[in-house]
N, C-alpha and C positions, 0 to 999 in steps of 0.2 A: 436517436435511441442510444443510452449507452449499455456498452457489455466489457464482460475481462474475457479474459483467455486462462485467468485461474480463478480454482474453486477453494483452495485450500493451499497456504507458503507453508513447508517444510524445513525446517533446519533438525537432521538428524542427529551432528555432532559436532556442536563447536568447542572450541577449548575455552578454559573460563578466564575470562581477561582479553579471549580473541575476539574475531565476528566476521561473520557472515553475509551475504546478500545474496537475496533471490530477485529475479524480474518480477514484474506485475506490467502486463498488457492494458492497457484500457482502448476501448474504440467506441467513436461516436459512425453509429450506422447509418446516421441518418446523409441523405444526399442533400439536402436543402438548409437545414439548421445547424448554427455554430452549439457549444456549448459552454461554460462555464461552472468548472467543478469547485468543489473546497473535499479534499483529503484530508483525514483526520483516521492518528492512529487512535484507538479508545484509550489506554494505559500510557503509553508515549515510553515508559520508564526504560524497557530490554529492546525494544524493535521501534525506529525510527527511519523514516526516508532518508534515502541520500539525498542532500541538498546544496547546497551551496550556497552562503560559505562553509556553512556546518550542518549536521545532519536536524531534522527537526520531527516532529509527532503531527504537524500539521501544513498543506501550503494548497495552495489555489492553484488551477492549470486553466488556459484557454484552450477549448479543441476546435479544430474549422471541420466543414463537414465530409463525411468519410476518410476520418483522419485515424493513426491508432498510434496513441505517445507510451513508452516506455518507459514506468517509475520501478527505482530499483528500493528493495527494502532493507534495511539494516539489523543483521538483533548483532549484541551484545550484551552477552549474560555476565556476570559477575561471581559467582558461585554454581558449584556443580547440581543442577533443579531443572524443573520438566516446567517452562514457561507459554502461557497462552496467553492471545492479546484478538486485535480483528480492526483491519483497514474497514473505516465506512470512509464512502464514497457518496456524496450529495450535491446536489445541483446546489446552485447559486439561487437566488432568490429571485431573477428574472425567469428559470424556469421550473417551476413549483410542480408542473405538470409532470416532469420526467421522475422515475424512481431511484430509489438509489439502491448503494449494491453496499454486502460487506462481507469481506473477507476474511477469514477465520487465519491467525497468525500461531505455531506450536513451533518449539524449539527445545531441544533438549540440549543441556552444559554438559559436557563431557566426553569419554570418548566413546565410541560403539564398539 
């Protein structure tokens, strides 16, 4: 079964041209089944995963069971604006049965 540990990423005040990262927990609950995700940011444009080699809007994870991986999020605002976006979280197409999750991304440019 998969779950996060957030409900909502906040970036209160980044400077514009700088950026930011929050965590995003994910765990698969289950004790028997692997999983197979695809993460996709919706917009991609201001908030993008840390990745490697560069950061991206979209990537796939394996999780083994009762495992809990740590993706970290990125915004990068460009202009001083109050930006929303939303991590969806979707099985893989081996397992159609599990739900997906999605998380709501805000950030605001400037300073507080």
């Amino acid at each position: 079964m998969l779950d996060t540990t957030r409900e909502h990423l906040v970036w209160p005040g980044t400077p514009v041209g700088g950026s930011g990262v929050r965590p995003l927990f994910i765990k698969n609950t289950s004790a028997t089944e692997s999983m197979n995700l695809a993460l996709d940011i919706a917009d991609g444009t201001f908030f993008k995963f840390e990745t490697v080699p560069k950061p991206s809007s979209s990537f796939e994870i394996a999780m083994a069971p009762r495992t809990e991986r740590n993706v970290n999020v990125l915004f990068t605002p460009n202009e001083v604006h109050t930006y929303r976006d939303s991590v969806v979280i979707r099985p893989s197409t081996q397992h159609r049965s599990l739900n997906s999750a999605m998380i709501p991304l805000s950030g605001y440019a400037g300073l507080c």
